[in-house]
C-alpha positions as CSV (number, residue, x, y, z in Angstrom):
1,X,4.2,-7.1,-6.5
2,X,4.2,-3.3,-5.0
3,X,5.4,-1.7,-2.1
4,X,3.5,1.3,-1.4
5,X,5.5,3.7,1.1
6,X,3.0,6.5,2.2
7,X,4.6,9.7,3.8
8,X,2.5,12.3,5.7
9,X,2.4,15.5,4.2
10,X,0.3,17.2,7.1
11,X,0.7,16.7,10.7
12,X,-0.2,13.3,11.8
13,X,-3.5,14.7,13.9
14,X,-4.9,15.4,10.5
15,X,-4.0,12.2,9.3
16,X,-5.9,10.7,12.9
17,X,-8.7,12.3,11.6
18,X,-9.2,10.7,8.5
19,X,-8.1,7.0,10.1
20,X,-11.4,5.3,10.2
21,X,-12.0,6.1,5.8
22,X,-8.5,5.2,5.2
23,X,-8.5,1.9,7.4
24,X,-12.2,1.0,5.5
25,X,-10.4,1.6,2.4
26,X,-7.2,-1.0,3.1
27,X,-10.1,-3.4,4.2
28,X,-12.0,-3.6,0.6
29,X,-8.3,-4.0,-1.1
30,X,-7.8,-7.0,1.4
31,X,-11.1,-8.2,0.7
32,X,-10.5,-7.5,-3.3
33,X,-6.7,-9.9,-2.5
34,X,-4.8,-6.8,-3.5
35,X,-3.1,-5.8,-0.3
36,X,-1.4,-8.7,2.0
37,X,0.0,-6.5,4.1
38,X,0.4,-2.7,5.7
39,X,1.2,-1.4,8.7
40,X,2.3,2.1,10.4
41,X,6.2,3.4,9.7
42,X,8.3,3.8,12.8
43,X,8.7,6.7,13.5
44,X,5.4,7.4,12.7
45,X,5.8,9.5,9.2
46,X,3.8,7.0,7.3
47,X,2.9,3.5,6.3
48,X,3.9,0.8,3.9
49,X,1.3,-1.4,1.9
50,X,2.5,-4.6,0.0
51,X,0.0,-5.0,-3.1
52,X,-0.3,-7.8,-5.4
53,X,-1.0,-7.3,-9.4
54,X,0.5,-6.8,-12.7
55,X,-1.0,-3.5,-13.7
56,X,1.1,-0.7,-11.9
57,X,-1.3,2.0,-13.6
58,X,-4.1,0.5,-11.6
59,X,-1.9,0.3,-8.3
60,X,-1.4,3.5,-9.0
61,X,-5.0,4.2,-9.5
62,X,-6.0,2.3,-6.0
63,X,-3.6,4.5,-4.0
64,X,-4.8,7.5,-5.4
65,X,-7.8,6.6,-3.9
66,X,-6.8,6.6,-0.1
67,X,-8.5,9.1,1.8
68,X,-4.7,9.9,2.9
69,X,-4.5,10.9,-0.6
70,X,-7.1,12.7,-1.5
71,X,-7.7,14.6,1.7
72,X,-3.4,15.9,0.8
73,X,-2.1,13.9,4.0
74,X,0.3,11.9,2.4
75,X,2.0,11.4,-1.3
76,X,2.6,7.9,-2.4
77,X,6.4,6.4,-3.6
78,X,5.2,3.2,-5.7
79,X,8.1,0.9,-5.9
80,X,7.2,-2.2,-8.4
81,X,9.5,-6.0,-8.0
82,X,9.9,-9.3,-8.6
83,X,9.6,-11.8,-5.7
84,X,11.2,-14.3,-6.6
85,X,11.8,-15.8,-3.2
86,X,9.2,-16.0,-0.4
87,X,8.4,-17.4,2.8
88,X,6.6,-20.9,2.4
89,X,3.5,-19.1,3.5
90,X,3.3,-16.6,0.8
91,X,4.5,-19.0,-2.0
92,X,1.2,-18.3,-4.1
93,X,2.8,-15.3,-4.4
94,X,6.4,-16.2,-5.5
95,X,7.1,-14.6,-9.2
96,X,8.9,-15.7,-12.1
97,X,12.0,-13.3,-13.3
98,X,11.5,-11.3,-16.3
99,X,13.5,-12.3,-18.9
């Protein structure tokens, strides 16, 4: 699992502007089962994504992607982990530790 913590880089207006591509893009990675959840930082400097897969390269890939990113309004931290322990409702997503 992934935690993607965006960070505007550019004034949140310009960020505003590009909303509508970057919210279509989170929709196709919910519809793919990638993301399970996102939401806005507060204060408002950003946003965090949790992402499901094995393959951080392609994680990486995906967020690289995000209008955000492209258009230079944010930079990605991509933090990779283990859950090991979830709520009953995420349970398919529960992981194994490495050994």
């Amino acid at each position: 699992m992934f935690v993607l913590e965006l960070t505007y880089t550019a004034p949140v207006e310009r960020a505003d502007a590009l909303m509508d591509a970057h919210l279509a893009w989170l929709n196709a990675w919910y519809e793919e089962g990638v993301f399970i959840a996102s939401g806005r930082k507060n204060p408002r400097d950003g946003g965090v994504v949790l992402a499901v897969g094995d393959d951080r390269a392609r994680i990486e890939e995906i967020a690289a992607a995000d209008p955000f990113a492209v258009e230079g309004v944010c930079s990605y931290r991509i933090t990779e982990f283990i859950a090991t322990k979830t709520a009953p409702g995420l349970g398919a997503y529960r992981q194994q530790p490495l050994s």
